[in-house]
C-alpha positions as CSV (number, residue, x, y, z in Angstrom):
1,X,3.2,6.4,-1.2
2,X,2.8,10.1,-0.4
3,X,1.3,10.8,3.1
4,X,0.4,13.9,2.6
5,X,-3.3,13.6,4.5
6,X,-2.1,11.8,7.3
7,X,-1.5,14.3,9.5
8,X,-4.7,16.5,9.2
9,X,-6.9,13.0,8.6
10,X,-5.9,11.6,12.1
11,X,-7.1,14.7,14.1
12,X,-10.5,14.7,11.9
13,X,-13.6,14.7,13.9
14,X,-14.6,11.3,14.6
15,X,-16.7,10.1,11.4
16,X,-19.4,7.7,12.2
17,X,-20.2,5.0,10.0
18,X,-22.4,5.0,7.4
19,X,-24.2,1.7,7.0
20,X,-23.8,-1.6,9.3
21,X,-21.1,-3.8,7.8
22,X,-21.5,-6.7,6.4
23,X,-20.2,-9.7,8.2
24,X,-18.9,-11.1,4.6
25,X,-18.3,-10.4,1.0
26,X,-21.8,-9.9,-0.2
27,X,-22.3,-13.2,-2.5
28,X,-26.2,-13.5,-2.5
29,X,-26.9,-13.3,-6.9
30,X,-28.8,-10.0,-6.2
31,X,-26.4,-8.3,-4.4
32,X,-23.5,-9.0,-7.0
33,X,-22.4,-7.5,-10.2
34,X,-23.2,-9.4,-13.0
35,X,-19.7,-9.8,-14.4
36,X,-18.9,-11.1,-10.8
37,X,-19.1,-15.2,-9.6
38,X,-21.9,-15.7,-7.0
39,X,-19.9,-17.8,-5.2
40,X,-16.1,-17.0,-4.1
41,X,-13.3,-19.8,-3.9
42,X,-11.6,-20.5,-0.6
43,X,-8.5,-18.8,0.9
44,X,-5.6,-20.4,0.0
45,X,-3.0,-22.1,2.5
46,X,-1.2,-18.6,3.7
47,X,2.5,-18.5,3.3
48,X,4.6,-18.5,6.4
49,X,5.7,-16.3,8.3
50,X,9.2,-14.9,8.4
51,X,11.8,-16.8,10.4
52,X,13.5,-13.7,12.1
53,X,12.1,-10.3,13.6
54,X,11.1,-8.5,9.8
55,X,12.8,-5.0,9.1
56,X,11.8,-3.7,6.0
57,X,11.7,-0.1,4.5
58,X,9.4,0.7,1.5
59,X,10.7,2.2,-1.7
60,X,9.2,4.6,-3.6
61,X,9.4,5.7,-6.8
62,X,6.3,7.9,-7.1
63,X,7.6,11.6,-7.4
64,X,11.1,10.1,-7.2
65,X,10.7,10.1,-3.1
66,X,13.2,7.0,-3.1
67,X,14.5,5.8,-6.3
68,X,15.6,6.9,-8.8
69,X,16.4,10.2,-7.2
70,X,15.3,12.0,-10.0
71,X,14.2,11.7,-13.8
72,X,16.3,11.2,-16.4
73,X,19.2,9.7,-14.4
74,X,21.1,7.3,-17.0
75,X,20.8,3.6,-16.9
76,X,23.9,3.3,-15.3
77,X,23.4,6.1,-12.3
78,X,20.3,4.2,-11.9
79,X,21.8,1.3,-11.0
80,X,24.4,2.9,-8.9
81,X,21.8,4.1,-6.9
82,X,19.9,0.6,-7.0
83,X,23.0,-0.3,-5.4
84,X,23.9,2.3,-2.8
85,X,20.2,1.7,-1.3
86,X,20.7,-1.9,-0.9
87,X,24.1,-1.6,0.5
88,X,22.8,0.9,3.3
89,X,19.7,-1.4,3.8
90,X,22.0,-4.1,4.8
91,X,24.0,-1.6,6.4
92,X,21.5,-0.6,8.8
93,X,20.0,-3.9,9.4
94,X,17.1,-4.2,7.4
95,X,15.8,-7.3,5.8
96,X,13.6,-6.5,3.5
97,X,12.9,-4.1,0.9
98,X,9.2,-3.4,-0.4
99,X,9.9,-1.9,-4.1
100,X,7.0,0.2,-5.8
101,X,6.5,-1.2,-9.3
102,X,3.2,0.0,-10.1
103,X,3.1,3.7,-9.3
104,X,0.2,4.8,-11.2
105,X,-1.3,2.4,-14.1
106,X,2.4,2.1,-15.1
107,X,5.7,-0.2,-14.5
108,X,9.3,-0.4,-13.8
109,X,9.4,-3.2,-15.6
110,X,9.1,-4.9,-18.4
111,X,5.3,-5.0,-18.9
112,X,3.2,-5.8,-22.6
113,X,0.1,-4.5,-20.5
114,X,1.7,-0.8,-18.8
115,X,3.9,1.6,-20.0
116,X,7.2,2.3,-18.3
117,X,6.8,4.8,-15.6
118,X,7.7,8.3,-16.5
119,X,9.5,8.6,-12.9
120,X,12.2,6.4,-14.3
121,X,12.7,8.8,-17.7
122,X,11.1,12.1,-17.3
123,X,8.5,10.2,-20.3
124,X,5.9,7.6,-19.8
125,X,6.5,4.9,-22.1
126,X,10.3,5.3,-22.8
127,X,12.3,2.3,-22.3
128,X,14.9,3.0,-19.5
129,X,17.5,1.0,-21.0
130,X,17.1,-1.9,-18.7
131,X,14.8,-3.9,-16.4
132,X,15.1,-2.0,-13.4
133,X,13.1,-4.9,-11.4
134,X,15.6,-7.4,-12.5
135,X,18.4,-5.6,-11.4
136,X,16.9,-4.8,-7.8
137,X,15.9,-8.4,-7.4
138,X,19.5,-9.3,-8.4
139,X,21.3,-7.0,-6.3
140,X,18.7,-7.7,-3.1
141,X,19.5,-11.4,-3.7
142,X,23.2,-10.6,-3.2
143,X,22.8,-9.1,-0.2
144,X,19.9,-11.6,1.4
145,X,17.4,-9.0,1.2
146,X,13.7,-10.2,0.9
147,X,11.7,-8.1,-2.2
148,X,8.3,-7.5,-2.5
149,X,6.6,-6.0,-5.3
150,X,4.5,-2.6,-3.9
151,X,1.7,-2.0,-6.2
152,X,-1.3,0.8,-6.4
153,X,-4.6,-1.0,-8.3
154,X,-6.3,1.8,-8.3
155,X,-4.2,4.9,-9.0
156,X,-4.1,6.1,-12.6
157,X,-2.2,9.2,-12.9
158,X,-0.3,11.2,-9.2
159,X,-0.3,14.7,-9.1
160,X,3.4,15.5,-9.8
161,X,2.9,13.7,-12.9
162,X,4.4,15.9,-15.8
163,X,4.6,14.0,-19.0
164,X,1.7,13.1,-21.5
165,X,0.1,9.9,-20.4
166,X,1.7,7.1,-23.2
167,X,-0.8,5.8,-26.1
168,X,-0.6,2.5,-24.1
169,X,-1.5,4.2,-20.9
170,X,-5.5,2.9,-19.6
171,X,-6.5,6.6,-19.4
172,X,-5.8,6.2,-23.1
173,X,-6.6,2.7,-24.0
174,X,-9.8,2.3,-21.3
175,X,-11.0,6.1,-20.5
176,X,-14.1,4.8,-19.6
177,X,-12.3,3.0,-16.4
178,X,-10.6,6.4,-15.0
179,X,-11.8,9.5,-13.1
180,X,-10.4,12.6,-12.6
181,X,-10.4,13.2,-8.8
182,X,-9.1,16.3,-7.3
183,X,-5.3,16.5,-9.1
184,X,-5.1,12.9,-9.9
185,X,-6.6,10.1,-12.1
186,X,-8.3,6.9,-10.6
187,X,-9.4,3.5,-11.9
188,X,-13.1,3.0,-10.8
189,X,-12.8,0.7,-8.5
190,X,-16.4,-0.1,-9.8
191,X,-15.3,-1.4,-13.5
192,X,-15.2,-4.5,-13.6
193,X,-13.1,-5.2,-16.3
194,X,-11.0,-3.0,-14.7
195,X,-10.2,-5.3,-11.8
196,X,-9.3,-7.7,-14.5
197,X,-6.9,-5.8,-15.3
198,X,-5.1,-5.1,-12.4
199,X,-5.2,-8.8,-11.8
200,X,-3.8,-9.5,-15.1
201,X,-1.2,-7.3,-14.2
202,X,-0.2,-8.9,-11.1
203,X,-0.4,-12.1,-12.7
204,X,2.2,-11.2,-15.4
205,X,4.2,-9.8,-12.8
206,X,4.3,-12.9,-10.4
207,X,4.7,-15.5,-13.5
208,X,8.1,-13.4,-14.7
209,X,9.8,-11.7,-11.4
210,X,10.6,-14.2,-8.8
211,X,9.3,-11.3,-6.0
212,X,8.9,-12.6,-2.4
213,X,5.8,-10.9,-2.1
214,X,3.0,-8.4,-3.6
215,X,2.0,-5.9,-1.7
216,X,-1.1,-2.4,-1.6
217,X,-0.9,0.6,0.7
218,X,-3.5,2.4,1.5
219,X,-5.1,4.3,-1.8
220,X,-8.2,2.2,-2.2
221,X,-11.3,4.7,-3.6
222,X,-9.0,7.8,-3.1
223,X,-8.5,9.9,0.4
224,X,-11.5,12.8,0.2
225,X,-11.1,16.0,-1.7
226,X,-12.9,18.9,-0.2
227,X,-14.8,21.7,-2.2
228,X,-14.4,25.3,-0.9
229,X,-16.6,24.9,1.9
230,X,-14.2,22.2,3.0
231,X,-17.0,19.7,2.2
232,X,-16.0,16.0,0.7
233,X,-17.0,15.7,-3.0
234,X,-17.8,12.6,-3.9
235,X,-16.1,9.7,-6.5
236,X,-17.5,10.2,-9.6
237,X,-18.9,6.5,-10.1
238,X,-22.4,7.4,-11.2
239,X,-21.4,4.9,-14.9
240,X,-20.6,2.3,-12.9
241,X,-23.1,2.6,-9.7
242,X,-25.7,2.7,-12.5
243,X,-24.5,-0.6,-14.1
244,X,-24.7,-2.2,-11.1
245,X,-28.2,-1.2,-10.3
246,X,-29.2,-2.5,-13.8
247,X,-28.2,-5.7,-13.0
248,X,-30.3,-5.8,-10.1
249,X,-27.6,-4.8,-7.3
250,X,-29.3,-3.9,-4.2
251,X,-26.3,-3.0,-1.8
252,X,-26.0,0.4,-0.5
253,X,-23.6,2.9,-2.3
254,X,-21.0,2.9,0.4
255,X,-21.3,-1.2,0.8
256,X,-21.2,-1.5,-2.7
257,X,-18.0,0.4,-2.7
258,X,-16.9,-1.8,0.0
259,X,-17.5,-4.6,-2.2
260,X,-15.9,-3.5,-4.9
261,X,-12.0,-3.5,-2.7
262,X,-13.2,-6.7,-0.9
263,X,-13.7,-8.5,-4.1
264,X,-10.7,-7.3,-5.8
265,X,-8.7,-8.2,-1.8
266,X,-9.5,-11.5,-2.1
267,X,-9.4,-12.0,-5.6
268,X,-5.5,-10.9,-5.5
269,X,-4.6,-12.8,-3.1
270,X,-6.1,-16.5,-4.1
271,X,-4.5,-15.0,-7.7
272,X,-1.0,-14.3,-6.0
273,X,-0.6,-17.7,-4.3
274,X,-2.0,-19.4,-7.1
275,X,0.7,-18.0,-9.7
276,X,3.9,-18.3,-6.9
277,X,3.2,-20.1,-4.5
278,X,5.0,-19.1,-1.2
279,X,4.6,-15.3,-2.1
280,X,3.2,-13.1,0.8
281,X,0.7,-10.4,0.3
282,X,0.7,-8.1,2.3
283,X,-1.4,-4.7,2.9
284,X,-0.9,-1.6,4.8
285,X,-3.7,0.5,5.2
286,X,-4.2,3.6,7.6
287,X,-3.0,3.3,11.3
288,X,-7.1,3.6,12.6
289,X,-9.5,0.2,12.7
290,X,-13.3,1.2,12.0
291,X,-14.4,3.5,14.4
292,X,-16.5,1.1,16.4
293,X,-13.5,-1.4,16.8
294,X,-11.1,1.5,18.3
295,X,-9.8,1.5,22.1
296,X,-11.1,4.7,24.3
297,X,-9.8,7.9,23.2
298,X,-8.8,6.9,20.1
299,X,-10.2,9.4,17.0
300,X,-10.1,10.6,13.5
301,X,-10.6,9.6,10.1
302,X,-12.0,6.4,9.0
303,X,-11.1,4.6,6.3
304,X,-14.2,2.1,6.2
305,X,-16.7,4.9,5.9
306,X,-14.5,7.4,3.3
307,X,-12.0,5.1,1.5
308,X,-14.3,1.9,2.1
309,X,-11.5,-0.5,3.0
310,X,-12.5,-3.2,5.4
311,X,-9.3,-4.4,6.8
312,X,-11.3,-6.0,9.6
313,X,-12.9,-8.1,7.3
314,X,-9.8,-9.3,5.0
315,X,-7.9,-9.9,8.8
316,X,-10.9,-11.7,10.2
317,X,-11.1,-13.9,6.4
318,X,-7.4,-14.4,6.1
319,X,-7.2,-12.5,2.4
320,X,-3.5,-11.3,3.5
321,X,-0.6,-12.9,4.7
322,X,0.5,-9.7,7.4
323,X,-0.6,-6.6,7.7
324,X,1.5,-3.3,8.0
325,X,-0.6,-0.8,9.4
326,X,0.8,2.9,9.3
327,X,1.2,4.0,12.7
328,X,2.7,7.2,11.4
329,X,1.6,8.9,15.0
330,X,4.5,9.4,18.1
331,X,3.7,7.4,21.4
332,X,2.7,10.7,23.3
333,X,0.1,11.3,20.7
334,X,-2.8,10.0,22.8
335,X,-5.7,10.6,20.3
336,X,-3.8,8.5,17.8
337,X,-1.5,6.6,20.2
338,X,0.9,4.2,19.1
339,X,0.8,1.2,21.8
340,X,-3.1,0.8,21.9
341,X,-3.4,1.4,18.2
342,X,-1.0,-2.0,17.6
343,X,-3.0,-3.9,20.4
344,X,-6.2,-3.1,18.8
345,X,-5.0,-4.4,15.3
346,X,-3.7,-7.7,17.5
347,X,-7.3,-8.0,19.1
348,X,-8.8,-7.8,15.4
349,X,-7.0,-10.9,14.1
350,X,-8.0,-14.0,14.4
351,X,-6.1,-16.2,12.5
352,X,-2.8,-14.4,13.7
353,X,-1.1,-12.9,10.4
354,X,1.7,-11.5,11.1
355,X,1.3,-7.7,11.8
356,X,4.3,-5.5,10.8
357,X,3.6,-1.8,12.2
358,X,4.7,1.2,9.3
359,X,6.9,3.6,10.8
360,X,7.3,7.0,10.5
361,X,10.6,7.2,10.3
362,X,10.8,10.3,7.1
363,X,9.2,12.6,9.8
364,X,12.9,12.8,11.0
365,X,13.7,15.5,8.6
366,X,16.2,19.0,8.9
367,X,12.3,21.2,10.3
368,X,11.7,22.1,13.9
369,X,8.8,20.1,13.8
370,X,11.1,16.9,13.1
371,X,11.0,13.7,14.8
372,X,14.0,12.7,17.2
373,X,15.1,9.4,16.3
374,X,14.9,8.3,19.6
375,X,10.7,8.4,18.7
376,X,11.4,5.4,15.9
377,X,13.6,3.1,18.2
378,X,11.5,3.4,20.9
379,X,8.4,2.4,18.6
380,X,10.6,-0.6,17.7
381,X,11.1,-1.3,21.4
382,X,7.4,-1.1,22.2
383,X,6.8,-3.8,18.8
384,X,9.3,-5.8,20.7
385,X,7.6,-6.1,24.1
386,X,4.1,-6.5,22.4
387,X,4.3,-8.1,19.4
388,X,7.8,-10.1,20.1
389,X,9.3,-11.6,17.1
390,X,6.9,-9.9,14.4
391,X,8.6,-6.7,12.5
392,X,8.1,-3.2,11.2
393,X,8.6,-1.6,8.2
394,X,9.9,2.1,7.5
395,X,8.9,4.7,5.4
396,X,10.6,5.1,3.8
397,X,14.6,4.4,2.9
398,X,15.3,7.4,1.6
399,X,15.4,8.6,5.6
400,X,18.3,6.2,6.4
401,X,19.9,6.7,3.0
402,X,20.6,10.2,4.0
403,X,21.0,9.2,7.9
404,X,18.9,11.9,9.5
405,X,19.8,12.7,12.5
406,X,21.5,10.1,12.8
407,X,19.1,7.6,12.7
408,X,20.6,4.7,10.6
409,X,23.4,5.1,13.0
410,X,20.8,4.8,15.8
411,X,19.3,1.8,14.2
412,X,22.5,0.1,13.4
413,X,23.9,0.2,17.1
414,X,20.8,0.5,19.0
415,X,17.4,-2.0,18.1
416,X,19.6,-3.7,15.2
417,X,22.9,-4.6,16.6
418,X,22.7,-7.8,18.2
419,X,19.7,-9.2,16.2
């Protein structure tokens, strides 16, 4: 989960949006793709919440920010690591550990539909020498740590990839389903078939790993790249927003787009409960609600107009089980501030998911611009007084692996000591 736009997105100028929203998933035949059912099956029952205060940390394994530390470690340094992080997450006082298995069209586990990651080997599509997902969920089960299963259904290929994609790879096998955007490769979020896919993916997944959960950040249709006159260029979808017209769609592009993630929302989440029953999904999409749904003062980029995910609309239908927003801004950061930010995602939820703030906490770091740790307990403190009993969820572990600043230590004897 890189966050490299975070930053310079939240102090965008205020986007306004681009077409009126629709108060549903568009289901009306004309409006849906012909591959698509006209009519969409109820939410199932959602799973429960957690029975204590959740503290999880997310796990990366995209450009080796978490695990493994690098490429090319042996099996057995792998698993030494697998190990240490577990043993500082229970260390700290965590709970819960949110592992990503799907970095990029690929696995860390044993798949028949996606080669293995290259960020395990150094070479997409070499075995690692074990199932790297069996041993985490092994040694989180020792420790009572929760593990959910952190996947990106749209990413193809990340920027700091560096091997040749593997002849099993969808840019490979599917090339018609990915576009090169910017540095990286994406799955058209407009294929079809290449929402089945993803599905079958997560299906296979949840019918062999015994996961607590499934989980998506926040790449839907990718963050904006910008030409030379810092203007957005758009997704190359033209194939697929042509197929769609031929079938009679009449949706504007941007709510077609929308349609396209709310579908594929819902769709995983009926899928997810249907397959294990008692898993939670969970999403965690950028810190800011749609612009009209903000509190005074609050600014900057929009993820409903430029990556077309309506989190309003999945919290409002119940297509999630909690949500993790990424409140990656400090509480004196009043354009982006922390405390009305949570309220407004609590005043956009009806049916009361749990909401589980992301935190920050890797801007603690050895730069001048660092973080004090006292900024991440006192976030925890203000989740506390206005979301008592609900959670958070760090990003990522490799900040309290390493202890920076002190802040594991912080944690541990501070917010976590006596719960």
């Amino acid at each position: 989960m890189k966050r490299r736009h975070l930053l310079s997105l939240a102090t965008a100028p205020l986007l306004t949006a681009c077409a009126t929203p629709p108060e549903l998933v568009p289901t009306a035949p004309e409006a849906t793709p012909a591959s698509q059912p006209a009519t969409q099956p109820p939410a199932p029952k959602p799973a429960g919440p957690p029975p204590r205060e959740w503290r999880a940390a997310w796990v990366a394994t995209v450009s080796n920010i978490d695990w493994p530390s690098r490429r090319g470690l042996s099996a057995e340094a792998q698993q030494a690591e697998i190990r240490s992080l577990c043993d500082t997450a229970v260390r700290v006082g965590l709970n819960a550990l949110i592992l990503q298995v799907r970095p990029g069209a690929d696995a860390i586990y044993e798949s028949a539909l996606e080669p293995w990651s290259e960020y395990l080997t150094g070479t997409q599509g070499q075995h690692p020498g074990y199932d790297p997902l069996a041993v985490w969920l092994a040694e989180a089960r020792l420790r009572g740590l929760e593990l959910h299963a952190w996947i990106n259904p749209y990413r193809a290929r990340h920027s700091t990839a560096k091997s040749a994609p593997a002849a099993t790879h969808v840019s490979r096998t599917r090339p018609d389903w990915v576009k090169r955007y910017g540095d990286q490769l994406w799955i058209d979020p407009g294929e079809p078939a290449a929402a089945e896919h993803t599905l079958a993916v997560v299906r296979d997944l949840l019918a062999r790993y015994a996961v607590d959960g499934i989980h998506i950040d926040d790449y839907f249709y990718p963050y904006p790249v910008q030409d030379a006159a810092k203007a957005d260029i758009d997704f190359p979808d033209e194939p697929s927003w042509q197929k769609y017209l031929a079938t009679g769609g009449t949706l504007a592009r941007a709510d077609w787009r929308r349609y396209n993630v709310n579908t594929l929302v819902q769709r995983l989440y009926a899928l997810a409960h249907q397959a294990r029953p008692g898993t939670r999904v969970g999403i965690s999409p950028f810190g800011l609600p749609r612009p009209d749904l903000r509190p005074p003062g609050i600014t900057g980029f929009s993820q409903y107009d430029k990556l077309y995910a309506d989190v309003e609309l999945w919290l409002r239908e119940g297509w999630l089980d909690y949500l993790a927003p990424q409140l990656y801004w400090p509480r004196a950061q009043t354009a982006q501030a922390f405390e009305p930010l949570l309220q407004a995602w609590a005043a956009l939820n009806p049916l009361d998911r749990p909401i589980h703030p992301g935190l920050f906490t890797s801007r603690i770091d050895a730069t001048p611009q660092s973080w004090m740790p006292d900024e991440i307990t006192g976030q925890i403190g203000s989740v506390r007084r206005l979301a008592p009993g609900s959670g958070h969820i760090h990003f990522s572990l490799v900040a309290l692996a390493q202890n920076r600043r002190g802040i594991a230590d912080a944690l541990r004897t501070g917010p976590y000591a006596s719960r």
